[in-house]
N, C-alpha and C positions, 0 to 999 in steps of 0.2 A: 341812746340806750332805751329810752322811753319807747320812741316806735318803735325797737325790736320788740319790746316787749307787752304791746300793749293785747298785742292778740294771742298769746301762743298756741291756742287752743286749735285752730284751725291747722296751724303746721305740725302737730304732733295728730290728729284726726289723718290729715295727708297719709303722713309717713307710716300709722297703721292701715290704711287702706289701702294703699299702694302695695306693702307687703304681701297683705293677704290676696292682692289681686294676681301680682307676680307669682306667688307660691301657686293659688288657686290655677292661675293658668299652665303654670308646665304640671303643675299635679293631673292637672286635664288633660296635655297634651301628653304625657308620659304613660298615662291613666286609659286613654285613647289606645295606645300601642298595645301596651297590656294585654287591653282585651281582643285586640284584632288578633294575638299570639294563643290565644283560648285561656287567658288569666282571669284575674278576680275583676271586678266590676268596679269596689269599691274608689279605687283611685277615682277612675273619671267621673264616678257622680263627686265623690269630696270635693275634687278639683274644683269642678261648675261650682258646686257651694259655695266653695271659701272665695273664688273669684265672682260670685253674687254677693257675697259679703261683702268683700272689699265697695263695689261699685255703690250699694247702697249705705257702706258709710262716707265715700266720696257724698251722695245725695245729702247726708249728715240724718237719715232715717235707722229710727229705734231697730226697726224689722231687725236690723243687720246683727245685731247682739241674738234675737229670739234664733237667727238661723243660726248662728254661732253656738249658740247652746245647743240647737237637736244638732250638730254635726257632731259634736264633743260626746252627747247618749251615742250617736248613731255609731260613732269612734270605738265604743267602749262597748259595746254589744256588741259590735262586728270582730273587734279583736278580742273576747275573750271567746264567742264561740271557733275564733281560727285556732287558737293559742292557749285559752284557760289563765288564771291568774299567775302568770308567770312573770316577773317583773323587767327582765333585761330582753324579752320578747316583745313587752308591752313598749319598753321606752322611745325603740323607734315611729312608733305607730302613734304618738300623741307628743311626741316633745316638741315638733315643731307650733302644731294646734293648740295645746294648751299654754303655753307660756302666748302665744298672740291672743289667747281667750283675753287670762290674766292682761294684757294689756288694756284689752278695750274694757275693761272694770276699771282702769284708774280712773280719778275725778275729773281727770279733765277732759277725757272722751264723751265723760259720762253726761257732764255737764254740759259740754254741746247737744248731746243729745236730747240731753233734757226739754232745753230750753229750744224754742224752736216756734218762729209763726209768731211770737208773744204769749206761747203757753209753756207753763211748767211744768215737765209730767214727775210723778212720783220715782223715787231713784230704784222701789221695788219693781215699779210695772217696765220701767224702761232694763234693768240692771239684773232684777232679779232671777231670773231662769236660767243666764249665764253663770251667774255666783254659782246657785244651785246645783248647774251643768260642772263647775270648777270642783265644786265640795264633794260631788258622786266621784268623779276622777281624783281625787287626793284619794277619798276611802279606797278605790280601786287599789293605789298607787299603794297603800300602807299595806293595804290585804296580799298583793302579789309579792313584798319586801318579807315577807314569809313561805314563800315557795321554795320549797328544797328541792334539788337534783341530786339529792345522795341516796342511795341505797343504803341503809343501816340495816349489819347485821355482826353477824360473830364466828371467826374460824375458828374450826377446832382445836382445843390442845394436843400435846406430844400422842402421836398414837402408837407408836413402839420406837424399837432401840434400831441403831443403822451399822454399819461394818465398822470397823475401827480404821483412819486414816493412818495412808502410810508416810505422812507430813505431821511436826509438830503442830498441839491445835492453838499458838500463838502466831504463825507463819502465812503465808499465802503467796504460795511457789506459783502458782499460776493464772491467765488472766482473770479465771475466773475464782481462783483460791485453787481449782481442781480441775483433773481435766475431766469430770463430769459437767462441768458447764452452770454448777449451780449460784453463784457468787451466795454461797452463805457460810459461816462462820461459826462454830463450835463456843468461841467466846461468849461467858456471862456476866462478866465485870462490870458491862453497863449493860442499865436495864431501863423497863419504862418506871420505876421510880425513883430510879438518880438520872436520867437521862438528860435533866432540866440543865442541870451542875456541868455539863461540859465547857469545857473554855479551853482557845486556841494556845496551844502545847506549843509549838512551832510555826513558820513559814519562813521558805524559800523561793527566790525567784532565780527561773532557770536560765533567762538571759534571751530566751528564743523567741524570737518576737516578729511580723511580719516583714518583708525585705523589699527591696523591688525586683522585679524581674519574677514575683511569686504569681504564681495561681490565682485566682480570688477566692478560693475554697480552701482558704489555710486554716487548720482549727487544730484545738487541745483537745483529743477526744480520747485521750492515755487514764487509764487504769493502772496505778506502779503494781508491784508485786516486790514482797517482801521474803529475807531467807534469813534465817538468824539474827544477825544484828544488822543488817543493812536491807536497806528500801531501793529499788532498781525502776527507774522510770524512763519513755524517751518523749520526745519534743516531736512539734512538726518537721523539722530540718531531720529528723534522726539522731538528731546527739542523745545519746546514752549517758547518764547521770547515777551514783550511787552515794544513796548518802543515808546517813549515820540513824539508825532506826530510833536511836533514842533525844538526839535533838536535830534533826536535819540538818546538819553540817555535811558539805559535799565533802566525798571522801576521793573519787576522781572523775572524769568526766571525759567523754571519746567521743568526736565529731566526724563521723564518714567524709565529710565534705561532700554530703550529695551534688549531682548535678541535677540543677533545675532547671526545664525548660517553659515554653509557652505551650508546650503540648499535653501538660500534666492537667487532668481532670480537679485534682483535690492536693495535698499537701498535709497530710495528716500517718500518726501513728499514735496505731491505739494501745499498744502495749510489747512489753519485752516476753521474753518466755527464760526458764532455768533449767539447766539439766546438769549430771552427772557420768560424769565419763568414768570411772575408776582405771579402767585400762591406760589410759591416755600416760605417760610420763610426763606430762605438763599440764597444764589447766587443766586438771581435773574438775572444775568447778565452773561453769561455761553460763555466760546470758548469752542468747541466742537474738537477734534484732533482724528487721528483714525492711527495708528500706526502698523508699520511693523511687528510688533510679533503678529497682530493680536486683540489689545485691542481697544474698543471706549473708552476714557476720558473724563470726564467736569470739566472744570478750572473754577473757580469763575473771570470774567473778570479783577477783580479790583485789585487781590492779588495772581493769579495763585494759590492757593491751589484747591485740589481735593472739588467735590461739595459734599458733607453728603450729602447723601440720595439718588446719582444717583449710581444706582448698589451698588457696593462693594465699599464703601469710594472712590466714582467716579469713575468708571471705570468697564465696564463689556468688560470678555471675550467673544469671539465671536466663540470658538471654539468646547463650546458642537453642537455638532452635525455635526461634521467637524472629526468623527475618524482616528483613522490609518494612519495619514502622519506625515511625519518628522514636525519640525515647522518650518514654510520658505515656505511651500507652496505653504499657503495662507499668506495673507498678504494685508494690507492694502495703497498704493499710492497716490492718490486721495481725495481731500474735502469732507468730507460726507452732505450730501444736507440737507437741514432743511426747512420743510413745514409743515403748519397745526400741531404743537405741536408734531411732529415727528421728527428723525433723520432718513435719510435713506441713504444706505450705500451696495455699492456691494463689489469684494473684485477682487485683483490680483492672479493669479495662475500662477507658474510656466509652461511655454511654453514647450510642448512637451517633456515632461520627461518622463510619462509614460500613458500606455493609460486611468490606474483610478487613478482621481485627484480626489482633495476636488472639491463640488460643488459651483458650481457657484450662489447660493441662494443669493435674496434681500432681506434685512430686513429692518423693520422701528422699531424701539425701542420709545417708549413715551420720549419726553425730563425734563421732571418733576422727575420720579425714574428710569427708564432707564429701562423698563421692557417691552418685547416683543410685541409690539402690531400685528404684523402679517409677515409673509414669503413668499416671492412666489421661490417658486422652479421649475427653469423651467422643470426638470425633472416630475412633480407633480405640474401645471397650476391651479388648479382649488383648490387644497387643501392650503389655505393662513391662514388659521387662526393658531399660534404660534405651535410650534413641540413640543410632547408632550416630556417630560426627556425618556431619553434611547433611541429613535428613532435617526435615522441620514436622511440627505436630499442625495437626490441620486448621485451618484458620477457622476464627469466629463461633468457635464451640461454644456451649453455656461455662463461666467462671465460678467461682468461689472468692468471693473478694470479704468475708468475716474469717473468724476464727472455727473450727475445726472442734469434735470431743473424741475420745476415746473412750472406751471400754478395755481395758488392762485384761480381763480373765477371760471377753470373748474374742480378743483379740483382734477388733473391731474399728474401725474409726467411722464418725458420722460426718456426711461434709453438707453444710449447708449452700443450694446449690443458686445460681442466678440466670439471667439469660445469656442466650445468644445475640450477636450483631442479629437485625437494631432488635428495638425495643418494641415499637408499638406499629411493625409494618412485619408478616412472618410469611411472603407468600414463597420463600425461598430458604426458607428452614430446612435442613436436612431431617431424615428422620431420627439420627444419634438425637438430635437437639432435641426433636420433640419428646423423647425418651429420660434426658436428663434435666432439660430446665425445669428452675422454680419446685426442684424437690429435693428429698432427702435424700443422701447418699450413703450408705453403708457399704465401704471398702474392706478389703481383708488387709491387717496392717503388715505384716510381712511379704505380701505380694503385689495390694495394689487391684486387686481382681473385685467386681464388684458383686456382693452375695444379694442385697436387695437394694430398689429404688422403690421412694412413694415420693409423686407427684401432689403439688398443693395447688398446682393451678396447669389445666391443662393449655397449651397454646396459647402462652404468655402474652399479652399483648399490650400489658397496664405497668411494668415495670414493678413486677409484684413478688421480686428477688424474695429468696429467704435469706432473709438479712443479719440473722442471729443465731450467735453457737446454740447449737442445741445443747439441750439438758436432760442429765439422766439421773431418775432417781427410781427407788422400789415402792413400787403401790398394793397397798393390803385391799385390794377388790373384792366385793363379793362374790361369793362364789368362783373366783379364782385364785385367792391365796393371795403368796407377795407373789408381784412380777415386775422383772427387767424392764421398765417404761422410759421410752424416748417421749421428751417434751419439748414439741416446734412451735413459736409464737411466730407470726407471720405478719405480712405489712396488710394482709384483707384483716386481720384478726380475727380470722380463724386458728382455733387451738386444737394442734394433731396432738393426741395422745396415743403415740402406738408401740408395742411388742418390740425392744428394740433387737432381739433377736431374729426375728421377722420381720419386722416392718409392718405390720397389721395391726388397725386401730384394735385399742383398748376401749375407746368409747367410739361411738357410731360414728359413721362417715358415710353419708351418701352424698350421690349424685342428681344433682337436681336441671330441670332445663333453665339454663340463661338466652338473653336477646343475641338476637342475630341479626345478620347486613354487616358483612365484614366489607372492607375496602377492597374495588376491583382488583382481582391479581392475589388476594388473600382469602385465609378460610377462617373459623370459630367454629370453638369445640362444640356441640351441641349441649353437651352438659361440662358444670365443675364441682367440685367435690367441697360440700358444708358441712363440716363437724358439727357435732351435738356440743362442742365447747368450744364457747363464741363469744366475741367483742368486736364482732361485726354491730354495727352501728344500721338502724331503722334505717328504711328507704328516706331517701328527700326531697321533700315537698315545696311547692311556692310558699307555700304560709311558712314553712320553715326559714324563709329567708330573712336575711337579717341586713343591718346597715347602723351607720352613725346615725340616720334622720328619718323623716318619711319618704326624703326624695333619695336620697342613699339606697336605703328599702325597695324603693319602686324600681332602681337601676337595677339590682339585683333580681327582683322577682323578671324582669326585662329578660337581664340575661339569661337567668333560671331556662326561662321557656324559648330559647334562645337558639339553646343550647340541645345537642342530642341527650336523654337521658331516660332511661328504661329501667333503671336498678342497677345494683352490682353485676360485675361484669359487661358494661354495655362496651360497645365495641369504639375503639378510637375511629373521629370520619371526618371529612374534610368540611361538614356544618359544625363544629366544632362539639366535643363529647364533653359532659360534666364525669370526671371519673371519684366516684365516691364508695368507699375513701380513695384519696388518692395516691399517687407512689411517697410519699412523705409517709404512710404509713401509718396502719392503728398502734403498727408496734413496729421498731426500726432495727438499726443495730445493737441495740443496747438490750434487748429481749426481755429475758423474765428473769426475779431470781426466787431459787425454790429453799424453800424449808424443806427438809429430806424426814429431820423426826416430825413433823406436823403434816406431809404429804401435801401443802398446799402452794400457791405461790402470789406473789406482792407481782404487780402486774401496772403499767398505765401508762393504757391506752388515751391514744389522739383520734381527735376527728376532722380532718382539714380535708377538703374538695379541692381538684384541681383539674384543669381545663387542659386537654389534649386535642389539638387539632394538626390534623394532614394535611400536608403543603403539596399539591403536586410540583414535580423537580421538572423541569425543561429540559433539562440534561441528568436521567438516572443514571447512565454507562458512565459519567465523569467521575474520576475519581481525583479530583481537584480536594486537596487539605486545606484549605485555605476556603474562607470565609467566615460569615459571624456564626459563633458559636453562643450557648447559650449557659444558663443561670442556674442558680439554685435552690434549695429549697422554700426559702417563701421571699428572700431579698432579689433573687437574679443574678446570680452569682455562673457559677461553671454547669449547676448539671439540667437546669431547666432554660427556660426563652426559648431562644432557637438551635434545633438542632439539625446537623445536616443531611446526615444520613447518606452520605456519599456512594452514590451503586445503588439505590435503592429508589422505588418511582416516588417515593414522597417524602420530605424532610418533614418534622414534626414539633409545632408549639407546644412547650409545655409550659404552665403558670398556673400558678395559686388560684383558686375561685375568688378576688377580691372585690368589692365595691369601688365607686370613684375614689374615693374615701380612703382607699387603703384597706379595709377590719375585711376581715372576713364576711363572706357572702352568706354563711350559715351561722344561725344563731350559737352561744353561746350557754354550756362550759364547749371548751375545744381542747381540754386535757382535765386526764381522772389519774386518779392511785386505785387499784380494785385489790380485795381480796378474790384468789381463784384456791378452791377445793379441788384438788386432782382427786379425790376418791369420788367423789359424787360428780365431778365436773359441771359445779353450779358455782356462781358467781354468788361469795357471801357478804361483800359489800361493794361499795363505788364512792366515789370522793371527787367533789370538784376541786383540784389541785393547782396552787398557782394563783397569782394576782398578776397587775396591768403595770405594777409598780416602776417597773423596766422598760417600757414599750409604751409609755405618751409621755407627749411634752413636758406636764406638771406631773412630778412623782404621786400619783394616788394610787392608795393597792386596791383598787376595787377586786374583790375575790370573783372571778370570775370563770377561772378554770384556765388555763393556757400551756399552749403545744409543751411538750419534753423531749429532749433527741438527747440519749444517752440512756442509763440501766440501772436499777435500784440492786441494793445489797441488804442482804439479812441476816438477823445474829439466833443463836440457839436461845437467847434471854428474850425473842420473843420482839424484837424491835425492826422494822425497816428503816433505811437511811437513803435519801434521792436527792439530787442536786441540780438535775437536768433541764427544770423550768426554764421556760425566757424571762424571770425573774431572780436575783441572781440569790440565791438562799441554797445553804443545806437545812435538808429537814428531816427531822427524826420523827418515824411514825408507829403506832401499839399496831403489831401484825395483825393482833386480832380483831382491831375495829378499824382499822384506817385514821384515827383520831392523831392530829400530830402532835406531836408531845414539845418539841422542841424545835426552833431554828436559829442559824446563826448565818450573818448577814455576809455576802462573800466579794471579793473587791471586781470581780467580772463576771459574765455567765462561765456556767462549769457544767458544760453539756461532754460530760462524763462520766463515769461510773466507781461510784467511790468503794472505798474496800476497808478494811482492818484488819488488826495485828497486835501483840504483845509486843513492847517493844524491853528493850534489855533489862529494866528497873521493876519489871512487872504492871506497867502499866498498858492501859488499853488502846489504842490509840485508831480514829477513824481518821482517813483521809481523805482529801479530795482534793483533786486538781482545777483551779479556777484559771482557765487560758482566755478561754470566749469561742465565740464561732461566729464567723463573719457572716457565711453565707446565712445565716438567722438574725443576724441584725443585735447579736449581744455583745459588749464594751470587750474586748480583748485583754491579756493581761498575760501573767508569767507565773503564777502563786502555783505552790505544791502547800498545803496547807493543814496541819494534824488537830485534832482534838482529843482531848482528855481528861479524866475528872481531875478537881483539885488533889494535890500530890495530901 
């Protein structure tokens, strides 16, 4: 014991100088690369530093603290003029240098040092410029623990009166409450000064839970809808659930018995839809549900059995005229929209598999017997009325795989629209496609014919679907009165606000030039269209880069410049593209939700990068199904990794911008709540949303801002409610500042879109459905779960 101990001073002297020598050396050698890519400098001189450091306290020489300390100034000058006092910018760029400063100040480094030759130097002359170097970076470190990333401000209140609904204002018959697409709520029973006082009314669990033989993109991403006394929701498998609006008790429950295959992209529904037949001598009272193998059903409201008389003992296939693909496809995710005695209904395709997919066709089927009232093929625009038997609709057209709105008085439907087979390769796009992808649709609801399109992205090439029902509300404009406004929240985050009779912005929309060098065999548009209302996110920079460490950081800024990257819009290429934002989207399926008397809307947006690279095929002509397919949204799941792209000259990687590390490659917040004014089209606040709480090892909430996939809800009392975080909370927030008022802790993620309702006793009741979503890496689960004030 005694000789371990007689020296230690010399073995812990080692072990910090070794450190710094190793770190100092790959900081060099990484720091090296950097700059050979035309990056910052700083690495490779710190590097030689800190490994000059190390080697002269191997010598056991003072010097090594005095360089230690200018590296520490040098550190904090360099990163506040890259970055400014921002403190989760700052952390990776000194966490690993200052806690080794902190080290060589302990007494026993010091004291070798000290002591040396048979002379004792003073512990200031040897010690003290690194203290001092330690004491400036805390002050740094306290100063930047004060940097906000919010925009504080204040939406308007009520600015006039809106139509009278033709739904009870306790009810929410559809996905969105309405088929104006607005998820908001007439309801004032809770408000932001009782909003604190909610407490769990109910929870059910619905049994449907992952299987084998499933997808890996199974998730709960259902909005129920409520009509009277009963609450109507479905599951991933499809089962349809109805249960008791005032204490969740299931009242009965109908299971398709999907067929699942290995060819299904995802595994998911996101909602039922209700309608009224009065004609019908039976189920007059109908849930409509549309299901992943591809079936439309009609549930008789009251009893869940299938409806006699619609299609085939309720249920019509949708697949004549869909030939020759596996089943999994197509497939159905999304509410089917119900207008004027119609069901209409676009469908899901698997993303980039091959270049000939099933078509992207819309139909509307009669809601009385279920039988085809017309088709629009956007391959075949003009030809709507029903496909005759044995024909098929043209393959690989752009889809519609969200939910759908209508306009009831113009008789109207909007379809929010996607691409064509593939995704990020279009030298063999027809012109239909280049005409309908990645825009708005406005159909005519009794025929199908289409009166206008607006494109949001010309020659799609980013997976930059619109992903979200649109929303219609009436805008009191200057100088134009009220007017009929369509509202599109899009995955660039750009916000169309246009004439929904026309199709013509309401607020500015031009076109601006983006980067060019498309991939041999392909083209890019030379311009794409940037609205004047926007959450489009700043260019991104190397100093924007981010990491767990400095060497994390360095990997990224590595990659950064790695990477092709010119702005928004850069083209996918086979040196690999940073696409910012990426297809995870500023805004997803879960879109916006609007206050219609306030004119404004609760909005929040993401900001995650994701890396697109072109595979040349050795064999394009193969149309071989079979092989790896790839991932999803930020875990590697079903829709990103590898894709194959079968027919096509190049399969295509897709993945998250991540560091070695895992975190994200771009600094943090990486998810907001915004206030948006549709009158002015100015962004009246911003909110870093979301903690870590969910997403590391040790549960800590560092508030840091993080992703949302799903859709915020609003009540007339002035409140928003969002559950969507990758941490697993509902939260109640004052519309008018973004301030959250309230949260309650939820047993999974619930990357859904919660909603409310009256239920029979007169009380308020907010729901949400806590499932999880794997492909995002949040706990799973079964909860249907309500809140309400004390009775």
């Amino acid at each position: 014991m005694t000789a371990r101990t007689a020296n230690p001073t010399p073995l812990l002297l080692r072990l910090v100088a070794w450190t710094a020598l190793a770190l100092g050396l790959l900081d060099a050698i990484g720091g090296a690369w950097l700059l050979a890519l035309g990056g910052s400098a700083y690495y490779l001189l710190a590097g030689l530093c800190l490994a000059l450091v190390g080697w002269l306290l191997l010598r056991r020489r003072p010097a090594a603290l005095h360089l230690m300390a200018a590296l520490i100034v040098a550190t904090l000058i360099w990163s506040i003029a890259e970055i400014g006092l921002d403190w989760w910018k700052l952390v990776p760029r000194g966490d690993l240098i200052v806690p080794l400063g902190l080290a060589m100040t302990l007494p026993w480094i010091t004291r070798a040092l000290r002591h040396r030759a048979g002379e004792t130097r003073p512990w200031l002359t040897v010690a003290g410029p690194l203290a001092l170097a330690l004491v400036g970076a805390g002050g740094v470190a306290v100063a930047s623990g004060f940097a906000d990333h919010d925009w504080h401000g204040r939406l308007p209140g009520v600015r006039g009166a809106i139509a009278a609904s033709d739904q009870p204002d306790g009810d929410w018959r559809a996905y969105a409450r309405s088929w104006a697409g607005q998820k908001w709520s007439p309801l004032r029973q809770v408000t932001p000064a009782n909003v604190a006082r909610l407490q769990l009314a109910w929870e059910v669990h619905t049994g449907d839970r992952q299987r084998p033989g499933d997808p890996d993109e199974i998730t709960y991403e259902v909005t129920p809808i409520k009509v009277a006394d009963t609450v109507y929701l479905c599951t991933p498998h499809n089962r349809v659930l109805a249960l008791d609006a005032e204490t969740g008790k299931t009242r009965w429950a109908y299971d398709p018995q999907i067929k699942v295959t290995g060819e299904m992209q995802h595994l998911s529904c996101r909602g039922v839809s209700y309608a009224e037949v009065p004609q019908a001598s039976t189920c007059q009272r109908r849930i409509l549900t549309a299901t992943n193998d591809a079936r439309l059903i009609a549930l008789d409201a009251a009893t869940g059995r299938p409806c006699p008389g619609f299609g085939a003992n309720g249920q019509i296939s949708t697949l004549p005229g869909q030939p020759g693909h596996p089943l999994g496809w197509y497939q159905f995710t999304s509410a089917p929209l119900v207008t004027r005695g119609l069901v209409v209904l676009g469908g899901a395709i698997y993303d980039n598999k091959a270049l000939k997919m099933p078509s992207g066709v819309i139909r509307a089927y009669d809601l009385a017997d279920g039988h085809l009232a017309w088709n629009f093929d956007p391959g075949r625009p003009d030809a709507t009325a029903p496909l005759a038997p044995g024909q098929h609709y043209v393959l690989s057209t752009p889809n519609s795989w969200s939910t759908s709105t209508a306009d009831e008085a113009l008789g109207l439907i909007y379809v929010p629209m996607g691409m064509g087979a593939v995704d990020q390769w279009g030298g063999a796009r027809p012109a239909t496609t280049e005409r309908f992808a990645t825009s708005v649709l406005a159909l005519e609801a009794a025929t199908g014919k289409v009166r206008w399109v607006f494109q949001t992205v010309h020659h799609d090439l980013w997976d930059m679907d619109v992903p979200a029902q649109p929303a219609l509300v009436d805008l009191d404009l200057p100088g134009k009165g009220r007017v009929p406004a369509l509202v599109q929240s899009t995955k660039t985050g750009l916000i169309f606000v246009l004439d929904r009779r026309t199709g013509r912005p309401l607020h500015p929309v031009t076109d601006r030039p983006v980067p060019q060098g498309a991939a041999p065999g392909d083209r890019l548009s030379p311009t794409q269209p940037f609205s004047s209302v926007s959450f489009l996110p700043p260019r991104a920079t190397e100093s924007g880069m981010w990491g767990a460490t400095m060497l994390d950081q360095l990997a990224c800024r590595i990659k950064f410049r790695r990477l092709r990257y010119d702005g928004a819009f850069t083209p996918p290429s086979t040196q690999g593209t940073l696409v910012f934002p990426g297809n995870f989207g500023v805004m997803d399926w879960g879109g916006m939700a609007i206050d219609p008397e306030r004119q404004v809307a609760f909005a929040h947006p993401n900001y995650m990068g994701f890396v697109d690279r072109l595979v040349p095929r050795s064999d394009p002509a193969s149309g071989n199904r079979h092989g790896p397919s790839g991932g999803s949204d930020l875990h590697g799941a079903s829709e990103h990794g590898y894709n194959p792209n079968f027919g096509a000259p190049y399969a295509v990687e897709l993945n998250p911008f991540l560091s070695p590390l895992g975190l994200p490659c771009q600094a943090p917040p990486w998810g907001y709540v915004a206030g948006l004014d549709l009158v002015t089209g100015k962004i009246a606040w911003r909110r870093a949303n979301g903690t870590t709480r969910d997403q590391m090892p040790v549960p800590i909430p560092f508030k840091m801002g993080v992703p949302s996939l799903g859709g915020p809800m609003v009540t007339a009392s002035g409140l928003g409610f969002m559950s969507s975080t990758l941490d697993y909370y509902l939260r109640a927030y004052d519309l008018a500042t973004g301030d959250v008022l309230w949260r309650a802790r939820l047993p999974a993620g619930a990357q859904a879109t919660p909603m409310t309702y009256l239920s029979p006793s007169g009380r308020q009741m907010i729901v949400v459905v806590a499932g999880g979503h794997n492909s995002l890496g949040t706990r799973l689960g079964d909860s249907v779960m309500a809140y309400a004030l004390p009775r």
